[in-house]
C-alpha positions, 0 to 999 in steps of 0.5 A: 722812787725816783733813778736818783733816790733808787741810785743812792740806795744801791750805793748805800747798800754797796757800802753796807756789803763792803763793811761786810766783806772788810770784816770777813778778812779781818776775821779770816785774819783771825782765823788763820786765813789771808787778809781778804773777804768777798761777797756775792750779792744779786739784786738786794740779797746777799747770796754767798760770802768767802774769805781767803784760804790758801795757806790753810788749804794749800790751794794758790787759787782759793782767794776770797772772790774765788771762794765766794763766787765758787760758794754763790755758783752752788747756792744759785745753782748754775756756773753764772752769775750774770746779775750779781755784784761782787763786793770784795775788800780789796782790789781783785787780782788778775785771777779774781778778775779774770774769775769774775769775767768767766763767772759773767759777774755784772759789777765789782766793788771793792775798798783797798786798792793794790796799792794798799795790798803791797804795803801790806807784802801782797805785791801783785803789781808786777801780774797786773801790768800783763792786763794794763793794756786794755783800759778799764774802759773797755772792760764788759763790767763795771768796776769801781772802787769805794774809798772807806776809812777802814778800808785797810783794817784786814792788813793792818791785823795781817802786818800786826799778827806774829804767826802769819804765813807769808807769800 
C-alpha cells in the first residue's frame, strides 16, 4: 500500500467517524441532550463515543468531546490519549480544546464550524477570541476541518425541537 493510498484510507475513514458522531448529536438531540457528538478513535478502532449532556446532567462541562475522552480515558485505562483522534460533530469549544491538549490527543476532526453553531444559539465566539492569538499553526495538534453536506443536521433538529433548553 502506497503513503497516498494508506492517506486516502485515513481520511475515508475520518469521514466515516464524523458521520458517526453527526448522528450521535442528532440522536442526543432526541434524547434530550445537546446538539453535539464526539468520537475517540486510535489507530483503525473506534474506542469511546459521548454526546452532550449538560442540561440533563447539570454539569457546563459535560459537552460531547469532554464525555467522550473522559469514557476513552477509562476504556484505554490511562489519562492519555496520545494516538488518537478525536472526531467531533462540530468545532470544539475553547474548553474541549483546551480537554484535548491536556488529554495529549493526536489530532481532531470535526464538520460544523462555530459558525454554524451561532446560527443555531450556541454562540461561542466571544471565548474563542481569548485563544486567536496563537495561529493554529503553532498548535501541538492537527486540527482540520471536513466540510459534509449534513454537517448541520444536529442543529437543525436542535432550532426544530419545541422543548429544548436553551443556554
Amino acid at each position: 500500500m502506497t503513503a497516498h493510498t494508506q492517506e486516502a484510507g485515513i481520511q475515508e475513514l475520518e469521514r466515516t467517524w464524523l458521520e458517526e458522531a453527526i448522528g450521535l448529536a442528532t440522536t442526543s438531540v432526541a434524547n434530550g441532550g445537546g446538539p453535539f457528538g464526539a468520537l475517540v478513535a486510535k489507530g483503525r478502532e473506534v474506542v469511546a463515543l459521548g454526546n452532550n449532556q449538560v442540561t440533563a446532567t447539570l454539569d457546563p462541562t459535560a459537552h460531547a468531546e469532554v464525555s467522550a475522552m473522559r469514557a476513552a480515558c477509562k476504556q484505554l485505562g490511562s489519562f492519555s490519549l496520545e494516538g488518537c483522534v478525536l472526531v467531533t460533530s462540530c468545532e470544539p469549544c475553547p474548553m474541549c480544546l483546551s480537554s484535548a491538549l491536556w488529554a495529549r490527543v493526536d489530532r481532531i476532526v470535526f464538520a460544523a464550524d462555530r459558525d454554524d453553531a451561532a446560527v443555531a444559539g450556541f454562540d461561542d465566539r466571544k471565548f474563542y477570541d481569548l485563544f486567536e492569538k496563537r495561529p493554529a499553526s503553532m498548535w501541538p495538534m492537527s486540527i482540520e476541518r471536513l466540510d459534509l453536506a449534513n454537517r448541520t443536521a444536529p442543529f437543525d433538529a436542535w432550532l426544530a425541537k419545541p422543548d429544548r433548553i436553551d443556554y
